[in-house]
C-alpha positions as CSV (number, residue, x, y, z in Angstrom):
1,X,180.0,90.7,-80.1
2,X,180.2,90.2,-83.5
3,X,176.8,89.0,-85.8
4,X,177.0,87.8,-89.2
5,X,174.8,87.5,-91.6
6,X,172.1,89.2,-93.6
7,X,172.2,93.4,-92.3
8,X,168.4,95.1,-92.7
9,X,169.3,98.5,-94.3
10,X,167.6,100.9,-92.8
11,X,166.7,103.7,-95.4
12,X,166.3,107.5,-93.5
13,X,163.3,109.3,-94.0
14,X,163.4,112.1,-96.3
15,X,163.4,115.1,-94.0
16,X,161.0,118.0,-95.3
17,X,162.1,121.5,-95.2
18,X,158.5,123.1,-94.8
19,X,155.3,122.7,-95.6
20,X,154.5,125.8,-98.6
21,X,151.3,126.3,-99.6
22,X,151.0,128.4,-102.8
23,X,147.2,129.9,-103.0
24,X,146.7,131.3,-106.4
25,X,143.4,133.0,-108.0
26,X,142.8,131.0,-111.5
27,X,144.0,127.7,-113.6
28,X,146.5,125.8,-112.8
29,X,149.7,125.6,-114.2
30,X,148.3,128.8,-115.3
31,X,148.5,130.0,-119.2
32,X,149.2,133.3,-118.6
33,X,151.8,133.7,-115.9
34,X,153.3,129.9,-115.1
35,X,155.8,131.5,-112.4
36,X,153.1,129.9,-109.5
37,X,154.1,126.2,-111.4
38,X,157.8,126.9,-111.3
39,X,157.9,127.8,-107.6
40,X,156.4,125.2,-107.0
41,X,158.1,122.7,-109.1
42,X,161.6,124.0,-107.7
43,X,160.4,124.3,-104.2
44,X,159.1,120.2,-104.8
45,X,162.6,118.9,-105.7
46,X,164.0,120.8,-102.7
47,X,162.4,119.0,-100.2
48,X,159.6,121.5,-99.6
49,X,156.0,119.7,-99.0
50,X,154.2,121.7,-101.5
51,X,150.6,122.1,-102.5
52,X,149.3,124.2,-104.7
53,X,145.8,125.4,-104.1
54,X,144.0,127.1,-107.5
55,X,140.8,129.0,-106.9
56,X,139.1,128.3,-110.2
57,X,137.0,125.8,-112.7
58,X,139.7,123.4,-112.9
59,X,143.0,122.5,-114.0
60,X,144.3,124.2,-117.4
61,X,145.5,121.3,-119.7
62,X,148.4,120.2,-120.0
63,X,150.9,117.6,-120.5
64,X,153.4,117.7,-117.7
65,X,153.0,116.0,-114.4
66,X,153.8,117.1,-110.7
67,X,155.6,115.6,-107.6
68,X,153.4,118.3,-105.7
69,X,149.6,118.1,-105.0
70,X,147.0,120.2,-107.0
71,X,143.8,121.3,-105.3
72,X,141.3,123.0,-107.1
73,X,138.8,125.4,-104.9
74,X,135.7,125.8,-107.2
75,X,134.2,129.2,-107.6
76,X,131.2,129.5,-105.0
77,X,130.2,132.0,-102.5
78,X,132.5,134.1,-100.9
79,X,131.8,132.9,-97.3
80,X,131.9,129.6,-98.1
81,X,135.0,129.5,-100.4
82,X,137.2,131.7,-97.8
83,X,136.0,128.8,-94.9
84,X,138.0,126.5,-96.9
85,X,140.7,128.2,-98.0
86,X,141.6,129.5,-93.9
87,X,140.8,125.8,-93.2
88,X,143.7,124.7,-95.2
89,X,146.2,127.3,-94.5
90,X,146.3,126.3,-91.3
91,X,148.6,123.0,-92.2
92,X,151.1,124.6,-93.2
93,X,154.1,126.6,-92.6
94,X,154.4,128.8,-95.0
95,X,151.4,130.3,-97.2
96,X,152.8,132.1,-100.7
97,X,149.6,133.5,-102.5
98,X,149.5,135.6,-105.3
99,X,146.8,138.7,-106.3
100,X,143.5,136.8,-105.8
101,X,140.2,137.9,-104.5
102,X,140.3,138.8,-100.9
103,X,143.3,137.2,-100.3
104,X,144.8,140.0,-98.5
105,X,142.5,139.4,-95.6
106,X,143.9,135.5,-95.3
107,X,146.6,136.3,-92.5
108,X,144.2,137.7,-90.3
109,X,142.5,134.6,-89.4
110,X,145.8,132.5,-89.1
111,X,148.7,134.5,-87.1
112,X,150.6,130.9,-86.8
113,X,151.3,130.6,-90.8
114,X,153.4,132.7,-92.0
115,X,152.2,134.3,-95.1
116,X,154.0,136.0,-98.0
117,X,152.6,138.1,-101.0
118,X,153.9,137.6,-104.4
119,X,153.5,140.8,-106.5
120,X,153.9,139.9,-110.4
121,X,152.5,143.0,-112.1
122,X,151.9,146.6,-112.3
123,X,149.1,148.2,-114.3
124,X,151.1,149.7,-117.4
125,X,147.7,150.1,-119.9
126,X,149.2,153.8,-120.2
127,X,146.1,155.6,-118.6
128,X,147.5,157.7,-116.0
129,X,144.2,158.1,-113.7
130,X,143.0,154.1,-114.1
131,X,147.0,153.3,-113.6
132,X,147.6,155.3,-110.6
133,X,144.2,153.9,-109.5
134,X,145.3,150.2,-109.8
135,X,148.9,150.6,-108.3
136,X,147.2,152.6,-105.1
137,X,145.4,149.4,-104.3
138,X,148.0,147.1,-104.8
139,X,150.2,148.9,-102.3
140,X,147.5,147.7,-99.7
141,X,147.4,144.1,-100.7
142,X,150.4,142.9,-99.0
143,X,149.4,144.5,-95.6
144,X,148.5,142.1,-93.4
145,X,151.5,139.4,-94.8
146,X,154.7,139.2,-93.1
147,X,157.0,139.7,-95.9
148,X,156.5,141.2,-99.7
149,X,157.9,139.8,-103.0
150,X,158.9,141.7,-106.1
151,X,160.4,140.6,-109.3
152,X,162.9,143.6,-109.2
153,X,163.4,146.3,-107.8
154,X,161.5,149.3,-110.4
155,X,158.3,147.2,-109.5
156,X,158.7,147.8,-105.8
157,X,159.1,151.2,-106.6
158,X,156.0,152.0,-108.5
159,X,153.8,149.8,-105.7
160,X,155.8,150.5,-102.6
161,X,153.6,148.7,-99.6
162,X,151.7,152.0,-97.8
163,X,152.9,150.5,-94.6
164,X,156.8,150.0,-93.5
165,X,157.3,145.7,-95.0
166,X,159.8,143.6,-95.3
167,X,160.3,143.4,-99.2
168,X,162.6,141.0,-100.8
169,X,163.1,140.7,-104.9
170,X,162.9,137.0,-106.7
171,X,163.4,137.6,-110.2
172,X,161.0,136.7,-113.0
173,X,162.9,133.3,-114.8
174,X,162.7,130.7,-117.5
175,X,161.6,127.4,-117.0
176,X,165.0,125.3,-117.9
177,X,162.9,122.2,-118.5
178,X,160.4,123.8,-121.2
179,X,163.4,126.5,-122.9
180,X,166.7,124.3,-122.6
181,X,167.9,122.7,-124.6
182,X,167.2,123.0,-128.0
183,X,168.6,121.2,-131.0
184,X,170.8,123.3,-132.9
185,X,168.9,125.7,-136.1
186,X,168.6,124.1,-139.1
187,X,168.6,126.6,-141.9
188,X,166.4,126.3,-144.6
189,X,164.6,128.5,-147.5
190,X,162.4,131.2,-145.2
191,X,163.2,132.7,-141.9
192,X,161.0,132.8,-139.6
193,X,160.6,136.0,-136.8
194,X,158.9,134.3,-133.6
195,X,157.4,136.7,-130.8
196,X,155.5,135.6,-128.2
197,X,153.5,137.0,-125.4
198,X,150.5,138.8,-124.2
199,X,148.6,140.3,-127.3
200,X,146.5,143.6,-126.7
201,X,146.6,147.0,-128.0
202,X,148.9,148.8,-125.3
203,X,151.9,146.5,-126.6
204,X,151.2,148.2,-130.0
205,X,152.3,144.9,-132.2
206,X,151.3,146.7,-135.3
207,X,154.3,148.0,-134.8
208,X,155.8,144.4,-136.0
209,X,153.3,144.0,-138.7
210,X,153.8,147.4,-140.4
211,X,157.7,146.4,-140.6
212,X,156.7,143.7,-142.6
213,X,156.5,144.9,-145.7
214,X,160.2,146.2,-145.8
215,X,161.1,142.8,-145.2
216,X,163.4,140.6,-147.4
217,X,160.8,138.0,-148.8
218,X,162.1,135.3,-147.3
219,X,161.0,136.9,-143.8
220,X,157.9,135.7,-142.3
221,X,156.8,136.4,-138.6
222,X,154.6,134.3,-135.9
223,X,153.0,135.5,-133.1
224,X,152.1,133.3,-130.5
225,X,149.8,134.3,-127.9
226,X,146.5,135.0,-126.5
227,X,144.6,138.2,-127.0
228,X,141.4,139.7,-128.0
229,X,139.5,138.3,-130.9
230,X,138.6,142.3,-131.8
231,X,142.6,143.1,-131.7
232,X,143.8,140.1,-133.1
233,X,141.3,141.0,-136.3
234,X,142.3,144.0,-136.6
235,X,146.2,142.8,-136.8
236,X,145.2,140.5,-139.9
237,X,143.5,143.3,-141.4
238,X,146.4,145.8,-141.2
239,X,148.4,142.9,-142.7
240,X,145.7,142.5,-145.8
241,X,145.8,146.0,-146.2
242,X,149.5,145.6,-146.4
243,X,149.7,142.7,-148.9
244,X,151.7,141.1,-146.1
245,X,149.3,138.6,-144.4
246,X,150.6,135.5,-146.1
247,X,153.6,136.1,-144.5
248,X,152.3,136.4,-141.1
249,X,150.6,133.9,-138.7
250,X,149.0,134.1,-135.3
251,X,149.0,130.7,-132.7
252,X,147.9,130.1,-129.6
253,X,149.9,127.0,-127.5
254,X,150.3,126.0,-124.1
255,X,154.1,126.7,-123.0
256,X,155.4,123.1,-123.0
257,X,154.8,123.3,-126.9
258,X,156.4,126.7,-127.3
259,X,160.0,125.8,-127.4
260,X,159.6,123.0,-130.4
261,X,158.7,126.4,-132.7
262,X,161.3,128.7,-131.1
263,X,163.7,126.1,-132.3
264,X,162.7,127.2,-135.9
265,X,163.1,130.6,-135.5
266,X,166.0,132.1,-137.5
267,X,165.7,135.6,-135.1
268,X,163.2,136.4,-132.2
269,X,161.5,139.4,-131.7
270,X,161.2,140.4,-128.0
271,X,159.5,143.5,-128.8
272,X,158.5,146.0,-126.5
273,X,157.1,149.3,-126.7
274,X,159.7,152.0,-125.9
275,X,156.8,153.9,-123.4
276,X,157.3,155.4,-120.0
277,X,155.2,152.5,-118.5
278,X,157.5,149.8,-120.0
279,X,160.7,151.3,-119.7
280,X,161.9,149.5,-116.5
281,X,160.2,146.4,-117.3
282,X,161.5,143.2,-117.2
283,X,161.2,140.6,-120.3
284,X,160.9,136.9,-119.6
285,X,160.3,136.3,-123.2
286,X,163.9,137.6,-124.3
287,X,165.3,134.9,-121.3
288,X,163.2,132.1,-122.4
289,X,164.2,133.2,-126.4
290,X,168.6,133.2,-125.1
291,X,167.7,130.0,-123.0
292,X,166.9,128.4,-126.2
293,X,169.6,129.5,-128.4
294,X,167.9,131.4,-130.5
295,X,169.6,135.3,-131.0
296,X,166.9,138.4,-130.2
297,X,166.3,141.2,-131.6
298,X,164.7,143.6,-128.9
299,X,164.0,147.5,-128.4
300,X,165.9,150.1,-126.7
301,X,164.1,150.1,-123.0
302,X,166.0,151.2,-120.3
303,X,165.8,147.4,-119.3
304,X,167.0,146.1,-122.0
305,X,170.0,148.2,-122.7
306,X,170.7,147.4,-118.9
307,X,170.4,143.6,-119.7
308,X,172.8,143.6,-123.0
309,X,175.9,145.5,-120.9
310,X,175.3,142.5,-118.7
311,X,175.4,139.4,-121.1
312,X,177.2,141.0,-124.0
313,X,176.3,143.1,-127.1
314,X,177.4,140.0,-129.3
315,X,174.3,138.3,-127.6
316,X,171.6,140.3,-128.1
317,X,170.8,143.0,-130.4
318,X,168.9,146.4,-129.6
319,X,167.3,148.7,-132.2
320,X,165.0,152.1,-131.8
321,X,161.4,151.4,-131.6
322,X,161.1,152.5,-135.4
323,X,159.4,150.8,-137.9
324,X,162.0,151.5,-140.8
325,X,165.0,151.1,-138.1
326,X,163.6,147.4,-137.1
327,X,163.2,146.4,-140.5
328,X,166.4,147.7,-141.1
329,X,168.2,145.7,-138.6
330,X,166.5,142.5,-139.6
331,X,167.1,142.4,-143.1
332,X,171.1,143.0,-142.4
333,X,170.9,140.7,-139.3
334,X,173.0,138.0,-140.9
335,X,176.5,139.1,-139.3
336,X,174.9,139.1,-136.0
337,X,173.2,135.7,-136.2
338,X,176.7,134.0,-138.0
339,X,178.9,135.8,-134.6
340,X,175.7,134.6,-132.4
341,X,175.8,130.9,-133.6
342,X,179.6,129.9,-135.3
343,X,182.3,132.4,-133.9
344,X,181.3,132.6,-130.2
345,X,179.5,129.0,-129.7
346,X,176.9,128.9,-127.4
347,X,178.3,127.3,-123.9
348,X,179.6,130.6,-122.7
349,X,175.9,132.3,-123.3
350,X,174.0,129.4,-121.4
351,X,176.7,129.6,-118.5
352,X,175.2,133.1,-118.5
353,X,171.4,132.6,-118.8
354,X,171.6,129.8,-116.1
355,X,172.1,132.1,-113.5
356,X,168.0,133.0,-115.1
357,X,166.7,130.0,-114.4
358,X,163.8,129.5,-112.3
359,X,166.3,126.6,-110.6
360,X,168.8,128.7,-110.0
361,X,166.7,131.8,-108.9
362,X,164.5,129.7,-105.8
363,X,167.3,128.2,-104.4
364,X,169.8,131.2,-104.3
365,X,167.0,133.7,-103.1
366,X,163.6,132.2,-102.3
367,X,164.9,129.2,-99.9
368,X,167.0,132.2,-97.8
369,X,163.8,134.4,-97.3
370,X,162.2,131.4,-96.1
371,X,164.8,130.9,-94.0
372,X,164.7,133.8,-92.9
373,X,161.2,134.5,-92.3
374,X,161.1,131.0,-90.4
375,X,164.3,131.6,-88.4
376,X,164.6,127.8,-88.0
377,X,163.3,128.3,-84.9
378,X,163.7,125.3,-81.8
379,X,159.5,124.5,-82.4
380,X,160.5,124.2,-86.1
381,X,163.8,121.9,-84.9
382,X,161.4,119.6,-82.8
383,X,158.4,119.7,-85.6
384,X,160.4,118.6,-87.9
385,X,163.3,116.9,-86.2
386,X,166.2,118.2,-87.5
């Protein structure tokens, strides 16, 4: 039989891949270390039911909105607050937490869940006995959770679980929507040097500041970041005591306001300190820096010597952790930056730094340890009907 007229279309459900609950110890979308918001934010436009529970006073400001839920646990007695975090980990599938307080106890009162820890640092203040201290005790805090995640391999080294995990590595990335894309530079009289990240006295930016001075005049650097009042004075004192301080200025910003001023850098400092303890590390800020467009100007880590065989020498230039070798490099940076900008172009570098992106990075590695974890089991067929 054949029926005309008006058809009803029927519109399918859209079919959720899991329900993830990411259980961090602080604000959210988190100043210091916004990875927890870019999980989340990638795992949201994948399908994934996400919520993201932050132990803390409230919600950091900011100017973006979510597809995901926020809940914010306020600080209050131990007992009381664990009740309701166990509570809500038992609705979900999947429980990613990062280092908070007592956390690592969390799996023991929900075997159902499946739970996975989220390592994103290792003590590196250069103290041997207070390091080795620190790293012993974060090799226990992934010991009741099913599966361990690093952001590279040299971290898993150094903090090894004590007992035999599955470990899995999800690089550190850039946020595509807060460091892509930027308008093209625009030169104009000065040239600004931009660096930005954590600001304390084991990074050793003096180091920076004391290079000043050798500068062309033209050259004036900004340092964004947060860091002690005590440090941060005694930065603008070494520059007054250099005759260099109106050449210098210190900012604080949220990172959705961080790209507008990389886009008037000239060249970006990713400095790093070429120590034992930093050798290996990884540097989002040299990412985020490419992602915009900007060309970087970095030290000789092991790392980062490692990352410019794999993008290309022409896009990103190394120097010795020397004060008269950095300023040195700056002042005749001008061949660099012209090959950087005019004779390569740009579209073959941000083929390359996509493959950075926190986009790229949960859907190619994240999604499969899921997967894998979950084993898309017949209950999770049925639960979910797929």
């Amino acid at each position: 039989m054949i029926c005309y007229g008006p058809q009803k279309t029927i519109v399918m459900p859209k079919i959720k891949k899991a329900r993830v609950l990411l259980l961090m110890q602080g604000l959210f979308p988190g100043y210091v270390a916004p990875v927890f918001k870019e999980i989340a934010k990638s795992l949201s436009a994948q399908g994934y039911e996400v919520l993201v529970v932050a132990v803390g006073e409230g919600l950091t400001p900011s100017n973006e909105s979510f597809e995901f839920k926020i809940h914010v646990i306020k600080p209050a007695s131990f007992i009381k607050q664990y009740r309701e975090i166990i509570r809500i980990t038992k609705g979900f599938d999947v429980v990613h937490y990062f280092p908070g307080k007592g956390f690592e106890l969390l799996p023991l009162f929900n075997r159902k869940t499946k739970f996975v820890f989220h390592f994103i640092s290792v003590s590196v203040s250069g103290k041997f006995l207070y390091d080795w201290l620190i790293n012993t005790l974060k090799k226990l805090q992934p010991i009741f959770a099913d599966i361990a995640i690093y952001t590279d391999i040299e971290l898993q080294k150094k903090i090894q679980p004590i007992f035999k995990k599955k470990c899995f590595i999800l690089p550190v990335g850039y946020a595509s929507d807060l460091f892509y894309p930027c308008r093209p530079y625009q030169e104009s009289g000065k040239r600004i040097l931009i660096y930005h990240g954590s600001c304390h006295p084991a990074r050793r930016l003096e180091q920076m500041i004391r290079a000043l001075p050798l500068l062309q005049e033209r050259y004036e650097l900004m340092i964004i970041g947060k860091g002690s009042k005590k440090y941060i004075d005694a930065l603008k004192q070494l520059a007054e005591n250099l005759d260099c301080s109106r050449r210098l200025t210190f900012a604080e910003m949220p990172q959705d306001q961080i790209r507008s001023v990389i886009e008037k850098a000239y060249l970006c400092f990713s400095y790093v300190p070429v120590l034992e303890c930093y050798q290996d590390q990884f540097v989002l800020k040299t990412i985020e820096y490419l992602a915009c467009g900007r060309p970087v100007l970095t030290t000789n880590t092991t790392h980062n010597l490692k990352l410019q065989k794999d993008i290309g020498e022409e896009n990103l230039l190394i120097c010795r952790d020397d004060i008269s070798e950095i300023a040195s490099f700056i002042n005749s940076s001008d061949l660099f930056v012209h090959h950087f900008y005019r004779t390569q172009g740009l579209n073959k570098l941000y083929s390359k730094m996509s493959n950075f992106s926190n986009d790229s990075l949960v859907k190619e590695k994240l999604n499969v340890y899921y997967d894998d974890m979950l084993k898309v089991n017949q209950n999770f067929r049925r639960k979910y009907k797929l």
